[in-house]
C-alpha positions as CSV (number, residue, x, y, z in Angstrom):
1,X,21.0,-25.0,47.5
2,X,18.1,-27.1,46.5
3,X,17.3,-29.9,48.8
4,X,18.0,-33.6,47.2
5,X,14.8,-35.2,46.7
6,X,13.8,-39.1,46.9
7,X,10.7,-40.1,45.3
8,X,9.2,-43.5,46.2
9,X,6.3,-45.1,43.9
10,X,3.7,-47.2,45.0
11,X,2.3,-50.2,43.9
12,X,2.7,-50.0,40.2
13,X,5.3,-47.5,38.4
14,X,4.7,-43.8,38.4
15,X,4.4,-43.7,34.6
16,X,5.0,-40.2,32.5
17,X,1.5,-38.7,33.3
18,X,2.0,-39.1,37.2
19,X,2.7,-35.9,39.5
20,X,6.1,-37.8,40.3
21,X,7.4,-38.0,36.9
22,X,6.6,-33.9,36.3
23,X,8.0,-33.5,39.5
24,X,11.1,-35.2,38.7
25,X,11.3,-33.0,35.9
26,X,10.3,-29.3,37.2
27,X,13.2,-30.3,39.7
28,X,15.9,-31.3,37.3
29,X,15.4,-28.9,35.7
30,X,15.6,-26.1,38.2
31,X,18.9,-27.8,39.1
32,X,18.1,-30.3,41.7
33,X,19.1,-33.8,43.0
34,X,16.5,-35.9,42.3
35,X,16.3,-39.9,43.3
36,X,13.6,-41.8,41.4
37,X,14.1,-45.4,41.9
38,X,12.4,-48.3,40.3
39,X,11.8,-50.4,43.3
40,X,11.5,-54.5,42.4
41,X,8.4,-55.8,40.8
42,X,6.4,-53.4,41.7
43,X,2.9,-55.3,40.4
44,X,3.3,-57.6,43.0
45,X,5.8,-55.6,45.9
46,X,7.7,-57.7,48.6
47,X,7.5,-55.6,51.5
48,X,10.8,-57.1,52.8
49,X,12.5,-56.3,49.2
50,X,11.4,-53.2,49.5
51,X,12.2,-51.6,53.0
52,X,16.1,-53.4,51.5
53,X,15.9,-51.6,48.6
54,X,14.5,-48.1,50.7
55,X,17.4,-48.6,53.2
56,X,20.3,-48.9,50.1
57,X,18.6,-45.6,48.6
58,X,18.6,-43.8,51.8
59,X,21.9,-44.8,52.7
60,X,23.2,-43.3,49.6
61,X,21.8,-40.2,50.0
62,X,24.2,-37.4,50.1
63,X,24.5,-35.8,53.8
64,X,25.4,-32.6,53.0
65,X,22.2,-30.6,52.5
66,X,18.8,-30.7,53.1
67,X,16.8,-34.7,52.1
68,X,13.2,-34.6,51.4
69,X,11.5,-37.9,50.2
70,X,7.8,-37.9,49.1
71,X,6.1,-41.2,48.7
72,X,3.1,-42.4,47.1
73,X,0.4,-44.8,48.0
74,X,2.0,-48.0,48.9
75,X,5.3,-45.7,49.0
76,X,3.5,-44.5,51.8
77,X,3.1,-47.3,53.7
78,X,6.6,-48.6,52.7
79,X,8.1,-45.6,54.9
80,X,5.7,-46.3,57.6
81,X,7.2,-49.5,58.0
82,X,10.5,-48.3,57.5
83,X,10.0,-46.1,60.5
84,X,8.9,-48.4,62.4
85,X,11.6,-50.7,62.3
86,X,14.2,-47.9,62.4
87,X,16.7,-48.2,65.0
88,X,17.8,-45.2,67.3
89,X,21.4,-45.3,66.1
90,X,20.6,-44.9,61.8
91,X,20.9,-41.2,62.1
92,X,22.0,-41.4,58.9
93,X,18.9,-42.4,57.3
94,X,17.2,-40.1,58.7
95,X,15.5,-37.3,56.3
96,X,14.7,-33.7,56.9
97,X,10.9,-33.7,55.8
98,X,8.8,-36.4,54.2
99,X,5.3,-36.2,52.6
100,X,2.9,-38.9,52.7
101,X,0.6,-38.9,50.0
102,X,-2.2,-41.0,49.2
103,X,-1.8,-43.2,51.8
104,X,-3.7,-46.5,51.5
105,X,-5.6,-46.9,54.9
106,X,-6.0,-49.9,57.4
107,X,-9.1,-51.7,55.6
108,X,-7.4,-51.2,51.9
109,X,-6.6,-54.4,50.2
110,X,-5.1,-55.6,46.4
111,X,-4.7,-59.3,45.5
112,X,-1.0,-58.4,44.0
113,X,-0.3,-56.7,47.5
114,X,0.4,-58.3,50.8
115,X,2.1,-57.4,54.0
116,X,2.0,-53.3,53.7
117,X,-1.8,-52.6,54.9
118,X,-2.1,-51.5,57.5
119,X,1.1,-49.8,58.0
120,X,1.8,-49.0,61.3
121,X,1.3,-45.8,63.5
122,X,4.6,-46.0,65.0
123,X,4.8,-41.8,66.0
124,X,8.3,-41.9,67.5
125,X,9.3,-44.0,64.5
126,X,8.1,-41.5,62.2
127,X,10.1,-39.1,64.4
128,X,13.0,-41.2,64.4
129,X,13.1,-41.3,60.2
130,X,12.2,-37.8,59.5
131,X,12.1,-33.9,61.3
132,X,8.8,-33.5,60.0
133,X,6.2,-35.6,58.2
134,X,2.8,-34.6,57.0
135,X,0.1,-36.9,55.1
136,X,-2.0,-35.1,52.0
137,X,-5.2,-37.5,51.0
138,X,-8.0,-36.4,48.8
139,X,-11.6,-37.0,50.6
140,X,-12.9,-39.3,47.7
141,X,-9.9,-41.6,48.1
142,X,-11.7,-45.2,47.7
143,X,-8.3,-46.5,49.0
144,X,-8.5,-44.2,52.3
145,X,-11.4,-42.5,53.6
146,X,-11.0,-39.2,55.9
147,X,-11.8,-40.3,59.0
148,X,-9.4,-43.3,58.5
149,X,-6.6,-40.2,57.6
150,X,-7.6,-38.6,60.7
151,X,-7.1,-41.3,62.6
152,X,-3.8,-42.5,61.2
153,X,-2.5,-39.0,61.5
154,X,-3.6,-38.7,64.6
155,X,-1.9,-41.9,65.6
156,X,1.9,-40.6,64.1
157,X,1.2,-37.0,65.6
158,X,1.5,-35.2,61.7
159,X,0.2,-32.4,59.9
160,X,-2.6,-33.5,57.8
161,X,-3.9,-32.1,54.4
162,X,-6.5,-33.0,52.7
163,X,-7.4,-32.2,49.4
164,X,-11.5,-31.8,47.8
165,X,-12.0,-34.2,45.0
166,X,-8.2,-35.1,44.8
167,X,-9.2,-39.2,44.3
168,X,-5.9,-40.9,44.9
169,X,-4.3,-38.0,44.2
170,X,-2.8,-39.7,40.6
171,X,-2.9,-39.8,37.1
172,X,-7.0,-40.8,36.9
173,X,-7.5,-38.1,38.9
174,X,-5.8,-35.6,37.1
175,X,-2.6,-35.5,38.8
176,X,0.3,-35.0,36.6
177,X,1.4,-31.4,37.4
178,X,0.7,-30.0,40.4
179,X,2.2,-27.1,41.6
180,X,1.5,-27.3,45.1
181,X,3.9,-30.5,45.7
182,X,6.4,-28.5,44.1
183,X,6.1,-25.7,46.1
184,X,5.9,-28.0,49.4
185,X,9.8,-29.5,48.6
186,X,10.7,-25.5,48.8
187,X,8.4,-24.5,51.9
188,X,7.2,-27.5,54.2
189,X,4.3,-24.7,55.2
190,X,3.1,-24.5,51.8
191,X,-0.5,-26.7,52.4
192,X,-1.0,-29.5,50.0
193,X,-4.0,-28.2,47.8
194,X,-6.2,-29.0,44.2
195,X,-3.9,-29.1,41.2
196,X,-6.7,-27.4,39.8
């Protein structure tokens, strides 16, 4: 049975062109459950409106399988915070694997964004929310440099991927479809690599 999939955007929509959307897609169509919510305003997110919004979505999610969530950007960072604040006893919103991509690191600022940078490196939060996490950043991120996705994965004690010329690993860099993220929701081993 395919595993249910949650989907988190960052700030801004994933529009049509962005890996989420053909994602959404390649896994409807091979029969999946797929979540892809439109979290409030997200030009100018509320981090407290959002982790609400996170918690509804994750409490909803069914129980009986396998639940994988992949988050972008400030998605990212949204489910950093979520962890954080997780309590021991919300076993049921815990998820089987989650993938961290793009995210923003400690030094990243946006006028329209407040209260999600830096999101914290809360490790047995992250292993309270999820049975395995890993973070995929591309090395010419402007948003997130390498070292500063060492460190942060370092500091939650998770796989780390990182992809040559991946950008921000969206639509201006050239990721609509991409294969390997697809892949990943079958096989957590599959390493996150170059749509190209």
């Amino acid at each position: 049975m395919p595993p249910y999939v949650l989907l988190l955007h960052g700030h801004t929509v994933a529009g049509p062109e962005h890996w989420q959307s053909w994602l959404a897609g390649e896994l409807a169509n091979a029969g999946g459950v797929v979540d892809v919510p439109q979290l409030t305003d997200p030009d100018r997110p509320d981090l407290d409106v959002w982790l609400a919004e996170l918690c509804h979505h994750l409490e909803a999610a069914p129980r009986d399988g396998e639940r994988v969530l992949l988050a972008h950007s400030c998605g990212a960072l949204l489910w950093l915070h979520h962890a954080a604040r997780l309590a021991d006893d919300r076993d049921d919103l815990r998820f089987d694997r989650v993938l961290l991509v793009a995210p923003p690191g400690p030094r990243w600022t946006h006028p329209d964004v407040h209260d999600f940078s830096p999101g914290p490196l809360d490790a047995a939060g992250v292993r309270r929310a999820a049975g395995w996490t890993q973070v995929v950043v591309g090395d010419d991120d402007g948003a997130c440099s390498v070292n500063e996705a060492v460190e942060m994965a370092a500091g939650l004690k998770v796989d780390l991927d990182v992809v040559p010329g991946g950008g921000h690993l969206d639509p201006a860099a050239g990721y609509g479809p991409w294969p390997a993220v697809r892949d990943w929701v079958a096989d957590r081993h599959v390493r996150m690599v170059s749509n190209r």
